[in-house]
Structures are given as structure tokens and as C-alpha cells.
C-alpha positions as CSV (number, residue, x, y, z in Angstrom):
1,X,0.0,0.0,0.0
2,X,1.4,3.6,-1.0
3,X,1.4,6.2,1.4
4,X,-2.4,8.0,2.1
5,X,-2.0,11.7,2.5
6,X,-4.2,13.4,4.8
7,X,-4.8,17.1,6.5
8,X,-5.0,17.1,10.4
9,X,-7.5,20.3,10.4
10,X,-5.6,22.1,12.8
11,X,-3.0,23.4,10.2
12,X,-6.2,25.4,9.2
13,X,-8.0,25.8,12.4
14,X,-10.2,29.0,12.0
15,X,-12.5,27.5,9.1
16,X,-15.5,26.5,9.6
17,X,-15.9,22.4,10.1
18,X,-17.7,21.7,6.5
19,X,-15.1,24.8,5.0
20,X,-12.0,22.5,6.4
21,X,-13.5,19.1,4.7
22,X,-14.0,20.8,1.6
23,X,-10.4,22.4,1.3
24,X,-9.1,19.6,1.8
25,X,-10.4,17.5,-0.8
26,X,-9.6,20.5,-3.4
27,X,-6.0,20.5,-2.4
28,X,-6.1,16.6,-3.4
29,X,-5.5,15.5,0.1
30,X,-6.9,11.6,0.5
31,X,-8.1,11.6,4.2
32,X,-8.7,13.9,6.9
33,X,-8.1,14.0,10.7
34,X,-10.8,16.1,12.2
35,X,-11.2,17.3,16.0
36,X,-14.1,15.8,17.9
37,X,-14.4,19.5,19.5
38,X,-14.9,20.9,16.3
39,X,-17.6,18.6,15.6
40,X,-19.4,19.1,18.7
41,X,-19.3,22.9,18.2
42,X,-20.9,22.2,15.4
43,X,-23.6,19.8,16.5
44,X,-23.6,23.0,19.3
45,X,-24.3,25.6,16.5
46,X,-27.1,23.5,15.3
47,X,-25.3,21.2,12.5
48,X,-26.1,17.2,12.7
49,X,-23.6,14.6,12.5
50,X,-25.2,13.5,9.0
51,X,-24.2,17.0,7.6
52,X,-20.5,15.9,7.9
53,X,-21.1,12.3,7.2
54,X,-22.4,14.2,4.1
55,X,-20.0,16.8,3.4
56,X,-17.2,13.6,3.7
57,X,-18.5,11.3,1.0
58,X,-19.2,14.1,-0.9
59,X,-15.6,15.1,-1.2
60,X,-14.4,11.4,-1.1
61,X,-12.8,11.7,1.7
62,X,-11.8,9.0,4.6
63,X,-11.2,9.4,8.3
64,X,-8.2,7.8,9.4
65,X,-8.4,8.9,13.1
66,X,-10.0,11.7,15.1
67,X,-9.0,13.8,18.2
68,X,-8.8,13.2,20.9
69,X,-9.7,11.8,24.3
70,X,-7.6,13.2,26.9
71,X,-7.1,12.9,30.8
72,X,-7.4,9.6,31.1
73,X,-4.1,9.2,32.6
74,X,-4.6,11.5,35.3
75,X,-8.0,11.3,37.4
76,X,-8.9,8.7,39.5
77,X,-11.8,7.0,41.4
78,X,-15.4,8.3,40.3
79,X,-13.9,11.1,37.8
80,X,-12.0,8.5,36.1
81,X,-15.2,7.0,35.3
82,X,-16.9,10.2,34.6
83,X,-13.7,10.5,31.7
84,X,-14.5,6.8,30.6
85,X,-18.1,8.1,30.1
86,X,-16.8,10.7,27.8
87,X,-14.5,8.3,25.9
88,X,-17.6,6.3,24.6
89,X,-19.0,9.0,23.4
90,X,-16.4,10.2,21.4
91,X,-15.3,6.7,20.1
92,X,-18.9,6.1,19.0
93,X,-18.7,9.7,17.0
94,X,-15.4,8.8,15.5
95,X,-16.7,5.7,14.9
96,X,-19.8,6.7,12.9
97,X,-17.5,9.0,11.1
98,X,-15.4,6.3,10.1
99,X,-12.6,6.6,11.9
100,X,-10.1,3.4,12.6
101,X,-8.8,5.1,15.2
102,X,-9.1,7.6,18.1
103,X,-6.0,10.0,19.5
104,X,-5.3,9.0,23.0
105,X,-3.7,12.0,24.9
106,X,-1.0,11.4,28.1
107,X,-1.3,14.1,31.0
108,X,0.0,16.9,30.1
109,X,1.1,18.1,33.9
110,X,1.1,14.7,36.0
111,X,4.0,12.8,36.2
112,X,4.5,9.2,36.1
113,X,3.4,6.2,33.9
114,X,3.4,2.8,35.6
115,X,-0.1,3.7,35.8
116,X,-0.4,4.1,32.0
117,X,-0.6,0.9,30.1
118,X,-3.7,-0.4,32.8
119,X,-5.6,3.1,31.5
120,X,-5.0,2.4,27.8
121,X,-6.4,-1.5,28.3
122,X,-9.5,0.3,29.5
123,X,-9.6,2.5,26.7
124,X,-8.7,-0.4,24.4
125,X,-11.5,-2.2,26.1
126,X,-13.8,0.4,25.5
127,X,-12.9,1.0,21.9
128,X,-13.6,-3.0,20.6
129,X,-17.4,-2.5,22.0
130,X,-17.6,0.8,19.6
131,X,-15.9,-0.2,16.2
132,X,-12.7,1.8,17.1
133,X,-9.1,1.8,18.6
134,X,-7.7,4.4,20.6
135,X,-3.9,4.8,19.7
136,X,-1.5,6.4,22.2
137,X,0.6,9.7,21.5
138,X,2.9,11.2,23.0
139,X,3.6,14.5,23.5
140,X,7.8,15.9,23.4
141,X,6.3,18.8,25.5
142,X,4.0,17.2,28.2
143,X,5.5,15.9,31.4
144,X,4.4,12.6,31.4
145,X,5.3,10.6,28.2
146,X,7.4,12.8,26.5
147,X,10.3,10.0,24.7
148,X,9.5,7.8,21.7
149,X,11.3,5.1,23.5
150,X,8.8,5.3,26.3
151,X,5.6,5.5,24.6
152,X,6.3,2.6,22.5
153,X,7.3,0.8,26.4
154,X,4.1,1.6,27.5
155,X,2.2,0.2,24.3
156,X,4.2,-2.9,24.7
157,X,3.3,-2.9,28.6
158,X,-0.2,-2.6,27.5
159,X,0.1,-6.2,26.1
160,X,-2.7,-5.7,23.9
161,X,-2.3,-6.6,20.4
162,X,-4.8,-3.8,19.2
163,X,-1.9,-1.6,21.0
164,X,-0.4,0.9,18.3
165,X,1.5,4.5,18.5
166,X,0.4,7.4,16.7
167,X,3.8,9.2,15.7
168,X,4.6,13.1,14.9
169,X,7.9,14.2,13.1
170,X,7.9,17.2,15.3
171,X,7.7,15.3,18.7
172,X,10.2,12.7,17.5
173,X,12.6,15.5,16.8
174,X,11.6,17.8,20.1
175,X,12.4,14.9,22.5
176,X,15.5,14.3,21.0
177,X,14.4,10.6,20.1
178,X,16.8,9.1,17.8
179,X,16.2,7.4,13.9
180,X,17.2,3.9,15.9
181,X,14.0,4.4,18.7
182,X,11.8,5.0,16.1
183,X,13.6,1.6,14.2
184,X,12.6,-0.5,16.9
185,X,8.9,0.1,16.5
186,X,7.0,-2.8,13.9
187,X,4.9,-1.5,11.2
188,X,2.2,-2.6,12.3
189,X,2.1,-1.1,15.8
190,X,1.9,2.5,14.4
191,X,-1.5,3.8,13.5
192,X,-0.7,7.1,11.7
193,X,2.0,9.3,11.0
194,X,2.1,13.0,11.4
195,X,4.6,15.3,9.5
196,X,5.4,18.3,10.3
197,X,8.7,20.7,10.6
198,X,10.2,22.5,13.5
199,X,11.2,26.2,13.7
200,X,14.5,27.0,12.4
201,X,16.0,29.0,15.1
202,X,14.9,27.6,18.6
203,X,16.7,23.7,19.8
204,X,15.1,20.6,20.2
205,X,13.6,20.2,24.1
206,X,12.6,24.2,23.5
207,X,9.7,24.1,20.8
208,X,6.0,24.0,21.3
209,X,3.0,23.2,19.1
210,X,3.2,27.1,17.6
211,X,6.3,26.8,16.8
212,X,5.7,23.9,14.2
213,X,6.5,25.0,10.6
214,X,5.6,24.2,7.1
215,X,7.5,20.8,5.9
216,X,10.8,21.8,4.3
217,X,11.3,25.3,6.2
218,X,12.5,24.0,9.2
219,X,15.2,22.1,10.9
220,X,14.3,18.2,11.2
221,X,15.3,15.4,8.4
222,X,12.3,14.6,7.1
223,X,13.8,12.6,4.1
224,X,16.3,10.7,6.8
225,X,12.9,9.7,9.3
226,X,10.7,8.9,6.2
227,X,13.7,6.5,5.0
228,X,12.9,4.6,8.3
229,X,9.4,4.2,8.0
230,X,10.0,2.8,4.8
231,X,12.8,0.6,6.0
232,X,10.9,-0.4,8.9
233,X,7.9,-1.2,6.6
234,X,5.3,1.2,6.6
235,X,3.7,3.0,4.4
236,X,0.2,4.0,5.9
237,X,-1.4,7.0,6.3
238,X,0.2,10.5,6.6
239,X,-1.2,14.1,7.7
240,X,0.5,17.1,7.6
241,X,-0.4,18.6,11.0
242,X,0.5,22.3,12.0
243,X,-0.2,24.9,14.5
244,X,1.1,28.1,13.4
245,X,-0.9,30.9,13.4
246,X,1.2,32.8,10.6
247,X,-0.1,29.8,8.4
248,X,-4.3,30.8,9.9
249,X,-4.0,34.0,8.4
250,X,-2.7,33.3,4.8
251,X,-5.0,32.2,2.4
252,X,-6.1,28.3,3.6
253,X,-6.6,26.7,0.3
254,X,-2.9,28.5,-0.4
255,X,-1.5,26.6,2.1
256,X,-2.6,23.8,1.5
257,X,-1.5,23.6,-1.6
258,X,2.2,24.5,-0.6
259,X,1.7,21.3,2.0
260,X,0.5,18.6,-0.5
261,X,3.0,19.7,-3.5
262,X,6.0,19.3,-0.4
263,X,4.6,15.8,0.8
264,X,4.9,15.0,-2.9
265,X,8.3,15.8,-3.3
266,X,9.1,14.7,0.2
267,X,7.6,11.2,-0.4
268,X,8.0,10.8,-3.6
């Protein structure tokens, strides 16, 4: 299978949900990752879940994962269930929209994960009974899981075999993981690639989301970290996910366009 190229909708952020899924498709992108907060501000604004169930197979375009469910790794006791709650819910919107997977989010202040891989069963759990998986990210910014090396420890922990990573250029560069951790991960076990490039002038271990820049005017080996995917064997689904607000106030279907030609060239 060739590589899928999608749009993570948060490289264009301020359009509308139904704007976002029709950019996307005239850009030529194949997939698209959308935000389950965007679709409930939607549903909130009066829109129905059939409107983007529309406005997706009208453009032809797949879901390969939504985002996100978060804070499952750091509340316990009843609010823990109260956040398991909330997990169905999303899982059963991804899932109507398609989605394989779901985004599964590490705490972002709490430190610690021996206490991760029992979580992620749950959500794992959870995910079979709605028709989709949640896949574990980390985050090179957050305090908790903030390595390559020890989110893919944790997945293995998790002893699941629906366990998978969901992996970001960006983060693998920010955390300083290396082209071997990522080498020691099977094809199989990762979900979905995100690529992205860092900011030119600030060093690894320094850079947040913002700071992410369009592929090829930044700093990380894109060509060198896609060589390992391929040598590693995979060759799934790819989104170009940014943040930058410089990129929310050009032109969106501009952007885009710059994105997919580079993922071309980048891939090709």
C-alpha cells in the first residue's frame, strides 16, 4: 500500500468544520483528521452529525483517526469514570465518522506512567465495544510521556495486540528521540504518521505546538525519518499537522496547496 496523505484540520483551524473538509479534498488530500471539539461545536451551533457524514462522502474523503480523548491518565476513582463516560462517546462519533482510530492523549502536567498501560487497556476495552481503537501519543512537550522510547514501552506494557502509536515528526525531533528508537517500532504497531517541521532557530527540548513550521522550512530530516518508515515497513497514512498561526491567516486553500505539493516531493 502507498502512502495515504491526509490534513490534520488544525493546520487550518479557524475555518468553519464543513469549509475545512471541503479544502481539503480540493487541495487533493486523500483523508482527513478532524477534532471531535470541532464537531461538537458544530452539533452546538445546530449542525447534525449526518451533515459531515455528508460533506465527507461528498468530497471522497476518509477518516483515518479523530481527536482526541484526553485525561485519562490523570484522574482517578469516580472522575476517572466520569472520563470513561466521555471516551464512549467520542469513540462512537469517531466511529460513525469512520474513523479506525481515536487519538489517545498522556497528561499533560502529572508525572509518572506505571499507571499508564492499565488506563490504555480500559480504553482499548472500550474501543472493541464501539468499532474503534484508541492509539497512544505522546507529546515531546507534556510531562508525562514525553520520549518515543517510552511511549512505545508503554504500548508494549499494555500487552494488547490492538496496542499501536500514533507518531509526529515534530515530537520525535523535540524529545530528541533518535532514527534507531523509532527503528525499533513494527509497522504494524503504528496507526498514523504525522509530519510536520520544526522552527529553524529555537533547539530541540525548547519548541511547542506554535512553533511547528511548514515541511521543508524547518530544521528536522524529514527525508532521513521517512527513509525509516520505509525501512521499517510502513507506508500508511500520513497528515501534515500544524499549528502556526502565521499559516491561519494566509489564504487556507494557499496553504494547502504548498503542504501537499511538499509531501509530494518529500515522499516521492
Amino acid at each position: 500500500m502507498a502512502f495515504q496523505f491526509c490534513l490534520n484540520t488544525s493546520t487550518i483551524k479557524p475555518q468553519p468544520l464543513l469549509k475545512k473538509i471541503e479544502l481539503a479534498a480540493n487541495a487533493g488530500f486523500a483523508g482527513i483528521e478532524l477534532w471531535i471539539n470541532d464537531v461538537y461545536d458544530f452539533i452546538g451551533r445546530g449542525g447534525e452529525v449526518a451533515d459531515v457524514e455528508k460533506a465527507l462522502a461528498d468530497h471522497g474523503l476518509f477518516v483515518p483517526s479523530v481527536i482526541a480523548i484526553r485525561q485519562w491518565g490523570d484522574m482517578d476513582g469516580w472522575e476517572y469514570q466520569l472520563v470513561l463516560d466521555e471516551a464512549r462517546r467520542r469513540f462512537a462519533l469517531g466511529a460513525r465518522l469512520g474513523a479506525k482510530y481515536i487519538v489517545a492523549t498522556p497528561p499533560l502536567e502529572q508525572e509518572g506512567q506505571d499507571h499508564l498501560p492499565s488506563r490504555y487497556k480500559d480504553l482499548l476495552n472500550i474501543g472493541r465495544e464501539e468499532g474503534i481503537l484508541p492509539t497512544f501519543e505522546y507529546i515531546s512537550f507534556f510531562k508525562s510521556v514525553h520520549k518515543l522510547r517510552d511511549a512505545w514501552r508503554i504500548v508494549q506494557e499494555t500487552d494488547d495486540p490492538d496496542a499501536t502509536l500514533i507518531l509526529d515528526a515534530f515530537h520525535n525531533w523535540n524529545s530528541d528521540s533518535t532514527l534507531d528508537d523509532l527503528r525499533q517500532i513494527p509497522a504494524e504497531r503504528i496507526s498514523h504518521y504525522h509530519i510536520d517541521d520544526a522552527h529553524p532557530d529555537k533547539p530541540a527540548l525548547t519548541q511547542k505546538d506554535p512553533d511547528r513550521v511548514m515541511i521543508g522550512e524547518g530544521q528536522i530530516d524529514l527525508a532521513a525519518e521517512i527513509a525509516v518508515l520505509r525501512e521499517i515497513g510502513y507506508k500508511g497514512t500520513v497528515s501534515l499537522e500544524l499549528f502556526n498561526e502565521e499559516l491561519w491567516a494566509k489564504d487556507p486553500a494557499e496553504v494547502l496547496k504548498v503542504g501537499v505539493e511538499r509531501m509530494r516531493e518529500l515522499f516521492a
